[in-house]
C-alpha positions in Angstrom: 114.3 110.3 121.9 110.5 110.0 121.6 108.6 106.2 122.0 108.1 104.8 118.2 105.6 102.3 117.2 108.1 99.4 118.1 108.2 97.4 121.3 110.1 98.7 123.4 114.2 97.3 123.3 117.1 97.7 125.3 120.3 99.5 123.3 123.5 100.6 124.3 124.1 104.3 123.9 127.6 106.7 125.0 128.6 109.9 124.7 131.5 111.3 122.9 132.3 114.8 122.3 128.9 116.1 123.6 127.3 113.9 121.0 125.3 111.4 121.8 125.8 107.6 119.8 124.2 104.4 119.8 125.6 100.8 119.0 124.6 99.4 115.8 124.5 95.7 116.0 125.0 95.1 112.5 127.8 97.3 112.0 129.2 96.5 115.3 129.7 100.3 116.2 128.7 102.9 117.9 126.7 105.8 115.2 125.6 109.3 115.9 122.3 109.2 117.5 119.6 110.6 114.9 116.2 110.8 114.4 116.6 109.0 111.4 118.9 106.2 113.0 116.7 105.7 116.2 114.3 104.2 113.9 116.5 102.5 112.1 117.9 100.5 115.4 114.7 100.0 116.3 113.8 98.1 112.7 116.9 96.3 113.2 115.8 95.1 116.8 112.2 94.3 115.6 113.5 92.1 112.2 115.9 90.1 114.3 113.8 90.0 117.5 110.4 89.9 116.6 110.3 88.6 112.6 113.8 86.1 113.7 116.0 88.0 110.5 119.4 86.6 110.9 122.1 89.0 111.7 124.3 87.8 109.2 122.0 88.7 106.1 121.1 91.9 107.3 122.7 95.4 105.5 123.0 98.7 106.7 123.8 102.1 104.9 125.7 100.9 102.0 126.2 103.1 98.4 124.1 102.2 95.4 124.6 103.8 91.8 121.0 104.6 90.7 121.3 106.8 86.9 124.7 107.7 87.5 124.4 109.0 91.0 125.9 107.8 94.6 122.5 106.8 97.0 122.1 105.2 99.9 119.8 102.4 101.3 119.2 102.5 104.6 118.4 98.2 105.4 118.7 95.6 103.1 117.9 91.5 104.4 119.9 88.9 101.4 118.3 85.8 101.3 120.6 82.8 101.3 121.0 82.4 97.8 122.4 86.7 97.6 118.8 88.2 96.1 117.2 90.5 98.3 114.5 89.6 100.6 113.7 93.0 102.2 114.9 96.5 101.3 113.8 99.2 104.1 113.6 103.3 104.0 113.9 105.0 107.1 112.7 108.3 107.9 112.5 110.7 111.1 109.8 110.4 112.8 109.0 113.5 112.4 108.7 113.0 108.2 105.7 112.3 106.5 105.9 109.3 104.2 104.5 110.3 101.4 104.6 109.3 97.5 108.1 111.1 97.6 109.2 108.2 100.0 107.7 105.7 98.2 109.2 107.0 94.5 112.7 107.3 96.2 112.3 103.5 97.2 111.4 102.1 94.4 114.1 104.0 92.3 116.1 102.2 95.0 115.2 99.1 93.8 115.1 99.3 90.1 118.9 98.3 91.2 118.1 95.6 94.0 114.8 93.8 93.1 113.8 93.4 96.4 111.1 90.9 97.2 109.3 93.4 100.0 110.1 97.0 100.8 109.4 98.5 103.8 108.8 102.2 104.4 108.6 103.8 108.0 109.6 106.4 110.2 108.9 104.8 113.4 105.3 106.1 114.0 104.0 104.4 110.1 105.2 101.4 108.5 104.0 101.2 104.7 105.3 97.0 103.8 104.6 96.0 100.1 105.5 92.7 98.5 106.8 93.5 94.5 104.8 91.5 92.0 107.6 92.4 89.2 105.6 90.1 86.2 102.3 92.7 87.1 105.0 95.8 87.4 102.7 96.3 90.6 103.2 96.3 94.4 100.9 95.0 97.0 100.5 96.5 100.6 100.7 93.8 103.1 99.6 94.2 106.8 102.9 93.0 108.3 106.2 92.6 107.8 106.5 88.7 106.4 108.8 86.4 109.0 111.7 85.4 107.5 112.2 82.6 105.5 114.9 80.0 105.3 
């Protein structure tokens, strides 16, 4: 898999069936080893690692209903109290983000009300903080540490 614009992190990885799988430490299983889901494990290495996210609020890949249809988030971070503290879109590294990417995560979280969103296919990372009483975003140069 090619070097993202991580640090660099240890993982566990097997083979099964000529396919190639890496453990996720929040779902405490080994996944089919994307694009897509190399830079997802490395997001989830650099929240708990780097920005200290506990383990235990982080989500990955559940179903949302968004206008009637089944989606997807990739990462979601609850804060203690349930609400969301972090909703997170991950992309190959070999796709673009572009306004489609952003569009699709805010659609996201017309449902979740996310305090920040991050968007990022390993090379880019896009984070924005929601101001929802401005119905604006604002682009921040980091990902904000966690807070208790």
């Amino acid at each position: 898999m090619q070097p993202l614009n991580f640090p660099r992190y240890t993982f566990r990885f097997k083979n099964s069936q000529n396919t190639a799988l890496i453990f996720d430490m929040v779902r405490k299983k080994f996944v089919v080893l994307t694009p897509e889901e190399w830079v997802r494990q490395h997001v989830l290495k650099f929240l708990v690692q780097e920005k200290k996210y506990p383990l235990s609020h982080i989500n990955v890949e559940k179903q949302l209903v968004y206008n009637g249809l089944k989606k997807r988030y990739d990462v979601v971070v609850f804060n203690p109290d349930g609400s969301i503290h972090l909703l997170v879109e991950c992309k190959a590294p070999h796709v673009s983000i572009a306004q489609k990417t952003f569009d699709q995560i805010a659609q996201y979280n017309f449902n979740l009300n996310a305090t920040y969103l991050l968007l990022t296919n390993g090379l880019e990372h896009y984070t924005c903080q929601m101001l929802f009483k401005e119905e604006k975003y604002k682009f921040l140069k980091e990902i904000p540490e966690f807070s208790r």
